[in-house]
N, C-alpha and C positions, 0 to 999 in steps of 0.2 A: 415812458408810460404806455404810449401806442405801439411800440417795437417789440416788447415782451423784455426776457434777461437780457444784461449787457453787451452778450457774446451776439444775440441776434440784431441789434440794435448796432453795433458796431458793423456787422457784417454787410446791414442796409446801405451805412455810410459810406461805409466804402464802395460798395455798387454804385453809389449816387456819383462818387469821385471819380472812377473810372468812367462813367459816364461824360463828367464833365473832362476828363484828362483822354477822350478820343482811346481810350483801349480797344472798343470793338469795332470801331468805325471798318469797318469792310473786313473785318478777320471771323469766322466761324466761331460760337459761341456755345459750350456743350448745355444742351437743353437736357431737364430731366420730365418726363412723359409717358406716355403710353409705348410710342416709337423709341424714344430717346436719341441720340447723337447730338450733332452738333452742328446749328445752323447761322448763314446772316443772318441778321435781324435788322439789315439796312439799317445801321443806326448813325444816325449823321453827325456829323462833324462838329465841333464846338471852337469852333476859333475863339479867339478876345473878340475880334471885331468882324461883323458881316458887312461887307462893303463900306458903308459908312455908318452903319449904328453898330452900339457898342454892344457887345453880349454880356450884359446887366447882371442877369440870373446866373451864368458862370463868373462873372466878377465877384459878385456877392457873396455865395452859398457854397465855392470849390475850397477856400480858406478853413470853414466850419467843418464839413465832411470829412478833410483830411482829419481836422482835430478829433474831431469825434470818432473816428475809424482807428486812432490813434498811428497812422500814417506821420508820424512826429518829424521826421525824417523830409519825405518830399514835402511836408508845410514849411519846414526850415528853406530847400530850396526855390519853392516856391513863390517865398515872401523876402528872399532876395537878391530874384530874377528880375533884368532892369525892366524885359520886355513888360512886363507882367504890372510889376511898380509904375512903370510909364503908363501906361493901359488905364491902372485903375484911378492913376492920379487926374486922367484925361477924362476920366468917364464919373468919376465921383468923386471925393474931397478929400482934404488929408486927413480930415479924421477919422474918415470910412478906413483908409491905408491904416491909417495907426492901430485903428481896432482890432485890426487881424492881428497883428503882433502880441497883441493877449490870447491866445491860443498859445503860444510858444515858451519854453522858457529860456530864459533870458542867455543871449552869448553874444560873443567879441563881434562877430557880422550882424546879429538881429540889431542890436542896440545901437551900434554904428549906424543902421540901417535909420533904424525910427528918427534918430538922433538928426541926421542929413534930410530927412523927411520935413520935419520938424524945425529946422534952422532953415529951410529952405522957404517957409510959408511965409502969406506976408503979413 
């Protein structure tokens, strides 16, 4: 609604994703302006976890972005990567884990995936 056509609204998400997936963290980024080229933009680092708090806001909202950017691909390996599945089972619940998995559609590692998730809880 707020992104305009699909194609600009995808385009966001995906910004949002690489943001959370560390692409520009210390690499040159081609700016469009007056000047133009292409600069850092000091953009920091998004672990799972800073020191001992969890990174919430990329647990939550990196699953969504990919979907929605239709990144179909790295949300498949995304959602299952152990680090990533440990991470978010440590920092939020299994239902939060399982939700992601609706973003995806369904194959022999996702369902496996949910499945082990899911027979795992108590």
């Amino acid at each position: 609604r707020y992104l305009g056509d699909a194609a600009a609204a995808a385009a966001r998400h995906s910004s949002i994703a690489d943001f959370f997936q560390g692409r520009w963290v210390g690499v040159a980024k081609a700016w469009e302006g007056p000047e133009g080229g292409a600069y850092d933009r000091m953009v920091a680092d998004q672990p799972l976890v800073f020191g001992e708090d969890f990174n919430y806001r990329k647990l939550a909202e990196l699953p969504s972005h990919l979907a929605r950017s239709g990144r179909r691909a790295e949300l498949n390996e995304l959602l299952t990567d152990y680090d990533w599945l440990l991470t978010k089972l440590r920092a939020t619940s299994v239902s939060e884990v399982v939700a992601d998995f609706a973003y995806v559609v369904p194959s022999v590692s996702t369902t496996a995936t949910t499945t082990t998730i899911l027979c795992s809880s108590p």
